[in-house]
C-alpha positions as CSV (number, residue, x, y, z in Angstrom):
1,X,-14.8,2.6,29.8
2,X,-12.3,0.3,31.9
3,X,-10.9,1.5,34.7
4,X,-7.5,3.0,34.7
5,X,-6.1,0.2,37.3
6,X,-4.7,-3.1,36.3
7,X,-5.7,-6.1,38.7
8,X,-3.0,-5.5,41.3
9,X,-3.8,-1.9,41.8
10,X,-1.4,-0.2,40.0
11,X,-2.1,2.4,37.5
12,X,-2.0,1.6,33.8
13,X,1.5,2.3,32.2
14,X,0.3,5.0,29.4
15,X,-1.2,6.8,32.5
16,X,1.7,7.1,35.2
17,X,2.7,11.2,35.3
18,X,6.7,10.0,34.9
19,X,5.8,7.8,31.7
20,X,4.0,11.2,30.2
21,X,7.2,12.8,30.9
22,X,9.3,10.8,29.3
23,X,6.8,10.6,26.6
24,X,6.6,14.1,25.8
25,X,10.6,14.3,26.2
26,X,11.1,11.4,23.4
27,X,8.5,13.4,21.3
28,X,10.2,16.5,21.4
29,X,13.8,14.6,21.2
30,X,12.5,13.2,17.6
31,X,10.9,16.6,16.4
32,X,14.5,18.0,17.5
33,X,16.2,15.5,15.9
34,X,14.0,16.0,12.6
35,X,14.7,19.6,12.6
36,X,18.3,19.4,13.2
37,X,18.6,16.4,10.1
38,X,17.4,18.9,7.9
39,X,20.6,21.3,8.5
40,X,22.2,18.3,7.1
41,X,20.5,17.1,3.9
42,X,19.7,19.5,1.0
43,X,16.4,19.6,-0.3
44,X,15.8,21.1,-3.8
45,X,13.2,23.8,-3.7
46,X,11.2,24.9,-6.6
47,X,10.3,28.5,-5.0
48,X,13.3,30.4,-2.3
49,X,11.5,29.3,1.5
50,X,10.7,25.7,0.4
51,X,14.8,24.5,0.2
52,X,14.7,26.0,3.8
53,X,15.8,23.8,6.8
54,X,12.7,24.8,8.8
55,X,10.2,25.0,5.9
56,X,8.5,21.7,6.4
57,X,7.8,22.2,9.9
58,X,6.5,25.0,9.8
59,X,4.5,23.9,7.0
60,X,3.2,20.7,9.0
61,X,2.4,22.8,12.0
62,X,0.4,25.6,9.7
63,X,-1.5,22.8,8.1
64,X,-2.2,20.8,11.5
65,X,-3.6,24.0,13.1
66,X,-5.6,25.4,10.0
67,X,-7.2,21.5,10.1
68,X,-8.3,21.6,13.8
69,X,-9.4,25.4,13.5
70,X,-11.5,24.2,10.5
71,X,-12.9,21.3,12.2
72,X,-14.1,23.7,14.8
73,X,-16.0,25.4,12.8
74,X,-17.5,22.9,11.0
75,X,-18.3,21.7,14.3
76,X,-20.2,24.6,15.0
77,X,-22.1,24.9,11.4
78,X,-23.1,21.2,12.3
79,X,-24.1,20.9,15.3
80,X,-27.7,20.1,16.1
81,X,-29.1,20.9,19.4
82,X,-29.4,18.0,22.3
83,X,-33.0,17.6,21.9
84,X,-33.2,17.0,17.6
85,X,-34.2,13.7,17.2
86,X,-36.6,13.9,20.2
87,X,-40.5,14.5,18.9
C-alpha cells in the first residue's frame, strides 16, 4: 500500500484529522437534512408506521446493522483456519 504522504511531505487530503471533521459534519448535516425533508413531504403508507417521518431511517439503519451482524457470522461459519491449504 502507498504511503499516506504526497511528494512534498504533506499528508494526503482524505487523511488530515480537520478534513474527517468536516467529513463526518457534512454526513450528519445530509442525514439531518433527509430526516427533516421528510416532516415536509407526505408519503403514502400501506400499513400505520410506514407513512411515518422517521420510518425509513429507521428502517435503513435496522437493515444495515442486521447485514453486518449477518456477515459476521457468516464470517465465522466460514472461516478456515490459517494453515488449510498447507499439506
Amino acid at each position: 500500500m502507498k504511503d499516506e504522504k504526497n511528494n512534498s511531505g504533506d499528508p494526503h487530503w482524505l487523511v488530515r484529522p480537520q478534513t474527517i471533521r468536516r467529513l463526518w459534519f457534512i454526513f450528519a448535516a445530509v442525514l439531518a437534512a433527509t430526516v427533516v425533508a421528510g416532516l415536509f413531504v407526505s408519503l403514502p403508507g400501506h400499513f400505520k408506521w410506514d407513512g411515518e417521518f422517521w420510518f425509513f431511517a429507521a428502517y435503513g439503519f435496522a437493515t444495515c446493522a442486521v447485514m453486518v451482524f449477518g456477515a459476521k457470522a457468516l464470517g465465522f461459519i466460514l472461516k478456515r483456519p490459517d494453515n488449510y491449504y498447507d499439506d
